[in-house]
The first five atom37 places (N, CA, C, CB, O) and aatype in JSON, in Angstrom:
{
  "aatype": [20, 20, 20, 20, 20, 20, 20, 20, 20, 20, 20, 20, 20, 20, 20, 20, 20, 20, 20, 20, 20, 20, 20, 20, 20, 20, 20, 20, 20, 20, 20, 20, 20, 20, 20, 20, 20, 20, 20, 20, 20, 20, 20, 20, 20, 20, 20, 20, 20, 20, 20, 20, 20, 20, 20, 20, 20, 20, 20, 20, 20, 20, 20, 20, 20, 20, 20, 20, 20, 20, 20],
  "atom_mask": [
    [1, 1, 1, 1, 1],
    [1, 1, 1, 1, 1],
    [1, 1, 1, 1, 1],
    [1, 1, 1, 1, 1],
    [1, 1, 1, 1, 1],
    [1, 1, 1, 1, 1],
    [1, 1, 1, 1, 1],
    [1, 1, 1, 1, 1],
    [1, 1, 1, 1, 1],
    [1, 1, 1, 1, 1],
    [1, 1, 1, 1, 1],
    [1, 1, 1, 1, 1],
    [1, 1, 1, 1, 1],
    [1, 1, 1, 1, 1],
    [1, 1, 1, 1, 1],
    [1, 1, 1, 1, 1],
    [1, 1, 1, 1, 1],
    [1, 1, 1, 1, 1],
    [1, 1, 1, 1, 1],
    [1, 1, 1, 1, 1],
    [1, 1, 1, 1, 1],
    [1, 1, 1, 1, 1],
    [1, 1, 1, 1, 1],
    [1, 1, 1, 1, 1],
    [1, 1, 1, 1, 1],
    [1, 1, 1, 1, 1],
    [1, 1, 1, 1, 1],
    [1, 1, 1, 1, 1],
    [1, 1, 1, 1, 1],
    [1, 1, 1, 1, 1],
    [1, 1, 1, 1, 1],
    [1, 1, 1, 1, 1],
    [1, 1, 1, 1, 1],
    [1, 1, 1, 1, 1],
    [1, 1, 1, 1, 1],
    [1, 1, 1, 1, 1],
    [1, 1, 1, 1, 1],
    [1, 1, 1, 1, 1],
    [1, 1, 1, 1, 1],
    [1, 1, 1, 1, 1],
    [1, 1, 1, 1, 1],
    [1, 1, 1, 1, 1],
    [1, 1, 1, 1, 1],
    [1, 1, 1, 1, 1],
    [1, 1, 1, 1, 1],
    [1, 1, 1, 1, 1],
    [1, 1, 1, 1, 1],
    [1, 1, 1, 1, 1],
    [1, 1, 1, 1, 1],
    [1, 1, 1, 1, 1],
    [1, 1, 1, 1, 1],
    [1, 1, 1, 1, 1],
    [1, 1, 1, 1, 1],
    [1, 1, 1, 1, 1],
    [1, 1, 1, 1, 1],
    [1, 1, 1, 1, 1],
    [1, 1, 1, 1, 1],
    [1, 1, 1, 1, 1],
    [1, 1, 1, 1, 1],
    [1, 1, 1, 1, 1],
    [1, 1, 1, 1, 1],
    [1, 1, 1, 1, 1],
    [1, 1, 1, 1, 1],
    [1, 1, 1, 1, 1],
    [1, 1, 1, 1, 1],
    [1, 1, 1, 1, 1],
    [1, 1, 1, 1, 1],
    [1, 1, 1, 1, 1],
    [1, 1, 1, 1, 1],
    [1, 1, 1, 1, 1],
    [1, 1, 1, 1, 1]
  ],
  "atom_positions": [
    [[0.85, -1.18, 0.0], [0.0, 0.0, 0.0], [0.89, 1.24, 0.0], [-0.96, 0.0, 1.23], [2.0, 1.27, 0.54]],
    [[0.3, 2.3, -0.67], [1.24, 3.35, -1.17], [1.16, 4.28, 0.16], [0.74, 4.14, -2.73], [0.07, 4.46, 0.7]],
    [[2.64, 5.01, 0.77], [2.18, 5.77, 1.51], [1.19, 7.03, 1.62], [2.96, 5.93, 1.77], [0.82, 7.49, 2.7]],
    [[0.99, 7.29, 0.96], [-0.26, 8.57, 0.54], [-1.64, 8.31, 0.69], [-0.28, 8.99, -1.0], [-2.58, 8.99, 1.12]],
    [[-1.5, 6.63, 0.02], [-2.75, 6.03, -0.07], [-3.25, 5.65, 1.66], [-2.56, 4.6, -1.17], [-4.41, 5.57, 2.08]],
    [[-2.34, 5.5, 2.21], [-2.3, 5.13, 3.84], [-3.2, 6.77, 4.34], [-0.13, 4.9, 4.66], [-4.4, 6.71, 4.61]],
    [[-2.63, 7.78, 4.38], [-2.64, 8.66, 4.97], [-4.08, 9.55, 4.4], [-1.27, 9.16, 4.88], [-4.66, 10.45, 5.01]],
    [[-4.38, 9.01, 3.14], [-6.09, 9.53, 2.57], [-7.06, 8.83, 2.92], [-6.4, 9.52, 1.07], [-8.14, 9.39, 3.06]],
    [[-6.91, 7.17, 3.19], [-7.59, 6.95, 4.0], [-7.67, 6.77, 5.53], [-7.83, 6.35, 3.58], [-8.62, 6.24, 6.11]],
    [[-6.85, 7.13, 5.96], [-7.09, 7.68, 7.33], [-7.93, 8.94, 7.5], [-5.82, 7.95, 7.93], [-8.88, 9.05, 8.28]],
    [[-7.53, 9.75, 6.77], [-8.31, 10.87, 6.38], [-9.74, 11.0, 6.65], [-8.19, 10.99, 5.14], [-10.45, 11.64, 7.43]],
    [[-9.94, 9.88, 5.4], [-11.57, 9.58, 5.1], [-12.48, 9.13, 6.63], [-11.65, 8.05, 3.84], [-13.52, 9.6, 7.11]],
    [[-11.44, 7.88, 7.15], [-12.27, 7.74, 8.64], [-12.47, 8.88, 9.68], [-11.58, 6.72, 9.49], [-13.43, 9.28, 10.34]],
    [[-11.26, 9.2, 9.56], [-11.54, 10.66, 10.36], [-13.34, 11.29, 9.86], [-10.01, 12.07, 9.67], [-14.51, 11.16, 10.22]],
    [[-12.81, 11.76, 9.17], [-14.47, 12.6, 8.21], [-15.48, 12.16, 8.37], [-14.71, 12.6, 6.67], [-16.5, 12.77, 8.69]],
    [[-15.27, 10.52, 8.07], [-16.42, 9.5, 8.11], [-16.96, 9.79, 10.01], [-15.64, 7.51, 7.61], [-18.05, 10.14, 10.48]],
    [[-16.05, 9.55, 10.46], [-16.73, 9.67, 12.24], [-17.17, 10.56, 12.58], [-15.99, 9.58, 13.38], [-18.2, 10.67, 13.26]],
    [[-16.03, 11.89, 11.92], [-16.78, 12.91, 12.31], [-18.57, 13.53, 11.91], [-15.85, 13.74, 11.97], [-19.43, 14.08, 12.6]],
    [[-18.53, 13.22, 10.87], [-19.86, 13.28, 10.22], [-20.83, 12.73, 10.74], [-19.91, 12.83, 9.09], [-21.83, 13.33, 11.14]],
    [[-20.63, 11.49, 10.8], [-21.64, 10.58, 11.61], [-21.8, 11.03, 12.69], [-21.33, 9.26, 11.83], [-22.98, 10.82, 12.99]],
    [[-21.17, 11.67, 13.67], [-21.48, 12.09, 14.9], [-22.24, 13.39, 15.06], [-20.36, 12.14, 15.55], [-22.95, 13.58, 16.05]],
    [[-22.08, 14.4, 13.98], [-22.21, 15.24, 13.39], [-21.91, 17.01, 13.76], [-23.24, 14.84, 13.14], [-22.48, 18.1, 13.83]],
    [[-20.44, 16.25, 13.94], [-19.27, 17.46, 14.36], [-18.69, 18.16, 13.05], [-17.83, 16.73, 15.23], [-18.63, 17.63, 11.94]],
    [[-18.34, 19.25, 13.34], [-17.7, 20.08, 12.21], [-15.81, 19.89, 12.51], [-18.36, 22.0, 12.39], [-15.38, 19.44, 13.57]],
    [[-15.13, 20.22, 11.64], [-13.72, 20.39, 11.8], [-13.79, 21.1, 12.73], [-12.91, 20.88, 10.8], [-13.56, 20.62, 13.84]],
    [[-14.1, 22.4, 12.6], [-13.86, 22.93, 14.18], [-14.38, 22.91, 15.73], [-13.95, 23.94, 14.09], [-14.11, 23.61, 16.7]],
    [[-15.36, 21.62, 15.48], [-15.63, 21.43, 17.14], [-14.62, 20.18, 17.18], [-17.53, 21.01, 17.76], [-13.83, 20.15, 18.12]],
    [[-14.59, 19.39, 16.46], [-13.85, 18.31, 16.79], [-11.76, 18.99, 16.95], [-14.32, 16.99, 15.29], [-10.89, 18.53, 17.68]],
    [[-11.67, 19.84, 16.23], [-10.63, 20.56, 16.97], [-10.47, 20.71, 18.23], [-10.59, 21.58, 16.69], [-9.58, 20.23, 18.92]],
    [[-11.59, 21.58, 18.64], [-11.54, 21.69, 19.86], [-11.59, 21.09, 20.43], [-11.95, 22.12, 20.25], [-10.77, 21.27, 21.33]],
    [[-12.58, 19.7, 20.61], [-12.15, 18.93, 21.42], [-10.78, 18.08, 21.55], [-12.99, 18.33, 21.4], [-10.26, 17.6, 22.56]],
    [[-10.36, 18.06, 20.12], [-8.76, 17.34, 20.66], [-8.01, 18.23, 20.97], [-7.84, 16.5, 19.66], [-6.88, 17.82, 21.24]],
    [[-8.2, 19.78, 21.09], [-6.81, 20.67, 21.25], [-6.05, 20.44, 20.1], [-5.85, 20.3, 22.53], [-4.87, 20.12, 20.15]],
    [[-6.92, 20.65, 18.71], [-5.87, 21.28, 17.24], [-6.18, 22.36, 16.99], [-5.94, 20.63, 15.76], [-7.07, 23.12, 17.37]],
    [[-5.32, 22.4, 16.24], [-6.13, 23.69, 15.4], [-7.23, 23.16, 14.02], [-4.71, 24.83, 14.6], [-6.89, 22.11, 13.48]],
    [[-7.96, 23.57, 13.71], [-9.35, 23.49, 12.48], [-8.52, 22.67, 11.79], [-10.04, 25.05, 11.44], [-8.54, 21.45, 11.65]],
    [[-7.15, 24.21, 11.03], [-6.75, 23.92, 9.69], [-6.02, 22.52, 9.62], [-5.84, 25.06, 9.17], [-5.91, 22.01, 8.5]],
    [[-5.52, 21.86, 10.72], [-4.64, 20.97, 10.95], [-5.75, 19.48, 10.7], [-3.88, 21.28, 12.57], [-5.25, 18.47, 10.21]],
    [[-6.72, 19.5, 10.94], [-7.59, 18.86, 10.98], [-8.12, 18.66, 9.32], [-8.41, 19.46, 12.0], [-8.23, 17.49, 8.95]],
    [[-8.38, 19.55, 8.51], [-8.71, 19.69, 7.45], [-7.21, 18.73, 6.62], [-9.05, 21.36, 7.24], [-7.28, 17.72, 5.93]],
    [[-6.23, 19.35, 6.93], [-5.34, 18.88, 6.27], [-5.09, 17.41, 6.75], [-4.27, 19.75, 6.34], [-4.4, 16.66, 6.05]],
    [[-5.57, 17.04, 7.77], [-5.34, 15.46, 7.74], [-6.41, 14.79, 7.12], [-5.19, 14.82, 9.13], [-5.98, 13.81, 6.52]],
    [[-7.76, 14.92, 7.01], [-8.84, 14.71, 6.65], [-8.71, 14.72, 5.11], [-9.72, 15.57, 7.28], [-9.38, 13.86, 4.53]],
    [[-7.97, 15.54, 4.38], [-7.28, 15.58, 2.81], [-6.48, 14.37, 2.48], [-6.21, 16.85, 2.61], [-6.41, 13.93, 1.33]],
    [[-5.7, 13.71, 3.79], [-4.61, 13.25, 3.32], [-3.24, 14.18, 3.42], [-4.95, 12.93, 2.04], [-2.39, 13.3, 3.55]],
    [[-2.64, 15.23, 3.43], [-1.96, 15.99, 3.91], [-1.05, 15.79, 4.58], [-2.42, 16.53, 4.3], [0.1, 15.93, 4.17]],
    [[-1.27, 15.52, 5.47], [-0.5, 15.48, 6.98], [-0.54, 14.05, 7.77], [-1.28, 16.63, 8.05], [-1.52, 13.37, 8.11]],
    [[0.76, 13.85, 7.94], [1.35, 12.43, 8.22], [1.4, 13.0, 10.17], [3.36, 11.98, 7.08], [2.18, 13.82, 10.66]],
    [[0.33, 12.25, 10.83], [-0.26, 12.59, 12.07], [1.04, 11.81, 12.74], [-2.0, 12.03, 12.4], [1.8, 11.17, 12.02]],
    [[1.18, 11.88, 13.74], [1.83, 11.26, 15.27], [0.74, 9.95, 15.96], [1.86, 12.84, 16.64], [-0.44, 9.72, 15.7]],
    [[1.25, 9.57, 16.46], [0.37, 8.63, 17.36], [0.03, 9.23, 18.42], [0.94, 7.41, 17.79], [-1.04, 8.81, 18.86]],
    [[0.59, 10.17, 19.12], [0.15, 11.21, 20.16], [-1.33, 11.9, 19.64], [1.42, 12.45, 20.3], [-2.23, 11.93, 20.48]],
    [[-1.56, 12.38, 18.43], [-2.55, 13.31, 17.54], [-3.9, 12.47, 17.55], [-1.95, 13.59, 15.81], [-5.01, 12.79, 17.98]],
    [[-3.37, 11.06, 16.83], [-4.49, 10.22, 16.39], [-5.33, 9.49, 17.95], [-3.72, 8.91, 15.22], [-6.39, 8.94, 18.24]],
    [[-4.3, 9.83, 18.5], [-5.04, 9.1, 20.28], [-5.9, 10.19, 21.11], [-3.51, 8.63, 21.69], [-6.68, 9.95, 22.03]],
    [[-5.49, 11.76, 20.39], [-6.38, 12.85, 20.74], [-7.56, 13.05, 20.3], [-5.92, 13.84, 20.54], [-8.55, 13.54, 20.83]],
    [[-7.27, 12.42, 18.7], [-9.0, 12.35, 17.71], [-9.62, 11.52, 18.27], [-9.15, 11.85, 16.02], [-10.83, 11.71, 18.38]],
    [[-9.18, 10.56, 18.7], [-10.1, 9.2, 19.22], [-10.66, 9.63, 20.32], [-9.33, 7.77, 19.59], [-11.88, 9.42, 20.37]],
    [[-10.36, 9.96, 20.89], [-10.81, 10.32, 22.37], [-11.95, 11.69, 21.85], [-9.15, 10.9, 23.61], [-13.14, 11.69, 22.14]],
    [[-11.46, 12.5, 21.25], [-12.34, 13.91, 21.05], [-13.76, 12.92, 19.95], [-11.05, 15.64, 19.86], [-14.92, 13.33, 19.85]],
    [[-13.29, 11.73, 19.31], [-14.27, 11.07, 18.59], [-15.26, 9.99, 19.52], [-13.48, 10.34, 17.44], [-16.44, 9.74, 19.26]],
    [[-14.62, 9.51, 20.45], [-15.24, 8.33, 21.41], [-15.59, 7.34, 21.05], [-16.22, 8.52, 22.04], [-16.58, 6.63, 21.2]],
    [[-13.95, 7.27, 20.09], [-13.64, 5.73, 19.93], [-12.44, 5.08, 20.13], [-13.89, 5.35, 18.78], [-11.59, 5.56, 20.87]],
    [[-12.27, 3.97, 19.51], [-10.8, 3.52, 19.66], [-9.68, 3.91, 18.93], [-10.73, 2.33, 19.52], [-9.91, 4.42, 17.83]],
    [[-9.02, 3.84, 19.13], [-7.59, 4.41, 17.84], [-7.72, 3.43, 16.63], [-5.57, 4.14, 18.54], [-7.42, 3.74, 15.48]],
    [[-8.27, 2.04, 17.07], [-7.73, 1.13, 15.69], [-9.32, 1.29, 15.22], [-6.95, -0.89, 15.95], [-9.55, 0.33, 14.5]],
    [[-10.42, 2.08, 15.34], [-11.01, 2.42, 14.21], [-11.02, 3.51, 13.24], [-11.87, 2.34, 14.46], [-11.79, 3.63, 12.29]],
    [[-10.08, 4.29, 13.6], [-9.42, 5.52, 12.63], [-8.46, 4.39, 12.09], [-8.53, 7.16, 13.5], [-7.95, 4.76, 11.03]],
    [[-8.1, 3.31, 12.41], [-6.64, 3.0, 11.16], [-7.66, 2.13, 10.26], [-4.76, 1.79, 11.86], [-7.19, 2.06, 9.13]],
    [[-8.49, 1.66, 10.32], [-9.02, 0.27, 9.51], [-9.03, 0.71, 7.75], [-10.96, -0.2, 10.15], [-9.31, 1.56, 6.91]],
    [[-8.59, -0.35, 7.95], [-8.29, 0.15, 5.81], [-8.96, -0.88, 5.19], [-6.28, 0.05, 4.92], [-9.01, -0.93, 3.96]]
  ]
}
């Protein structure tokens, strides 16, 4: 799997949860302590997150970490 291809769909779950829950980029910012734009750009594919970051979405999402990775 291509690295890019890794990091767009991570993206997508992000979006996907967030939606479903039916948070905007910028509340779900806030709840992890990002900033919006940082959020947008991972949600693109963009931005190659930390494991520190993705354990902040989960939690601001109220789920597990390994359902943001599922590919």
């Amino acid at each position: 799997m291509e690295s890019q291809n890794i990091l767009i769909m991570f993206g997508h779950n992000i979006q996907k949860i967030r939606k479903e829950q039916g948070l905007s980029q910028e509340k779900l910012a806030e709840l992890a302590n990002l900033h919006r734009t940082y959020i947008g750009m991972i949600e693109r594919g963009e931005k190659n997150i930390t494991l520190l970051n993705i354990e902040k979405l989960a939690k601001a999402l109220n789920t597990e970490m390994c359902n943001l990775l599922k590919f």
